[in-house]
C-alpha positions in Angstrom: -21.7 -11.3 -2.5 -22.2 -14.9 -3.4 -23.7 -17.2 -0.7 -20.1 -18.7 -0.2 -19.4 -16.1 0.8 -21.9 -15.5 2.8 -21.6 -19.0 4.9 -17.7 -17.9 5.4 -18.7 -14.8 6.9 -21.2 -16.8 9.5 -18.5 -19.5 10.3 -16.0 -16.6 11.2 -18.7 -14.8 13.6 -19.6 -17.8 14.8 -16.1 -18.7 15.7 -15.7 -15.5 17.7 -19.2 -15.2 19.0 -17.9 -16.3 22.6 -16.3 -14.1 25.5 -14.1 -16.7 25.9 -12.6 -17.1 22.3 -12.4 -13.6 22.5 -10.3 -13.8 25.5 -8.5 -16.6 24.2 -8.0 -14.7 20.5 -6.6 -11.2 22.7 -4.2 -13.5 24.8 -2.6 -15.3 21.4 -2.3 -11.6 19.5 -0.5 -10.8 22.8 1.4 -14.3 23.3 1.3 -16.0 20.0 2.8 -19.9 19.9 1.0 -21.0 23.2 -0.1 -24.7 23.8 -3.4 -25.6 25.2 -1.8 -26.1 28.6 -0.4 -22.8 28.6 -3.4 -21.1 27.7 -5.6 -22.9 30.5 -3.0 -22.3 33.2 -3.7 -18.6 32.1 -7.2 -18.4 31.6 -7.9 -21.4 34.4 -10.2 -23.0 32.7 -10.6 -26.9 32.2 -8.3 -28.8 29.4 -11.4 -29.8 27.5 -12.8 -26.6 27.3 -9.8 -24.9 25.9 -9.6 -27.5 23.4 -13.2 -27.2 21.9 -12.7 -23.0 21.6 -9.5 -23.6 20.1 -11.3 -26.0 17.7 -13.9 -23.5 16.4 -11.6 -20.6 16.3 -9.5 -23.1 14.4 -12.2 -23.9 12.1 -13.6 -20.4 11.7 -9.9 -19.4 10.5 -9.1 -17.4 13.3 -6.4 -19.2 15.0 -3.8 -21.5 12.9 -1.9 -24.5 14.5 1.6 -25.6 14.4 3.1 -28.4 15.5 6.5 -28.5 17.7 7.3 -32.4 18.9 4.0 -33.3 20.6 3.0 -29.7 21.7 0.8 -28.0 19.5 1.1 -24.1 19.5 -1.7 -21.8 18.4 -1.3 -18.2 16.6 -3.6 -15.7 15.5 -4.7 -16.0 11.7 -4.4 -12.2 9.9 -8.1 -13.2 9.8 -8.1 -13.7 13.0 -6.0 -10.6 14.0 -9.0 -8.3 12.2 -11.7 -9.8 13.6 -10.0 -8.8 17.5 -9.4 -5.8 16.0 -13.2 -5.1 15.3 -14.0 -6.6 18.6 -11.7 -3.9 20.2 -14.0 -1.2 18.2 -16.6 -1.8 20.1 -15.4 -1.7 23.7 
């Protein structure tokens, strides 16, 4: 492997080296296209919060946007889909 590769490898880990992304990556692959209101209703946690995980997973290439009038829904990446998968290896 090349060291691009490499650094890819470490943003995706990084993205989903959180219990909370991980909750928030199991609850899009089992309700994909929810807003960051829906998902803090569910997981009652603050606005803000949800945001900023959304953000890395976002960045990391786990969890893709799309926008719908001024609500933003979120979905699970195939990327993303493996890397839960994984996660679910090791429970």
């Amino acid at each position: 492997m090349d060291k691009r590769r490499y650094r890819e490898l470490e943003r995706m880990l990084k993205g989903a080296a959180n219990h909370r992304r991980v909750e928030v990556m199991d609850m899009l692959d089992k309700n994909p296209e929810l807003s960051v209101s829906e998902i803090t209703d569910r997981l009652m946690i603050d606005f803000r919060t949800a945001s900023e995980h959304l953000r890395k997973l976002l960045i990391a290439g786990l969890v893709m946007k799309r926008y719908e009038g001024t609500t933003v829904r979120h979905a699970l990446t195939a990327r993303g889909r493996s890397i839960l998968q994984f996660c679910r290896i090791l429970e």
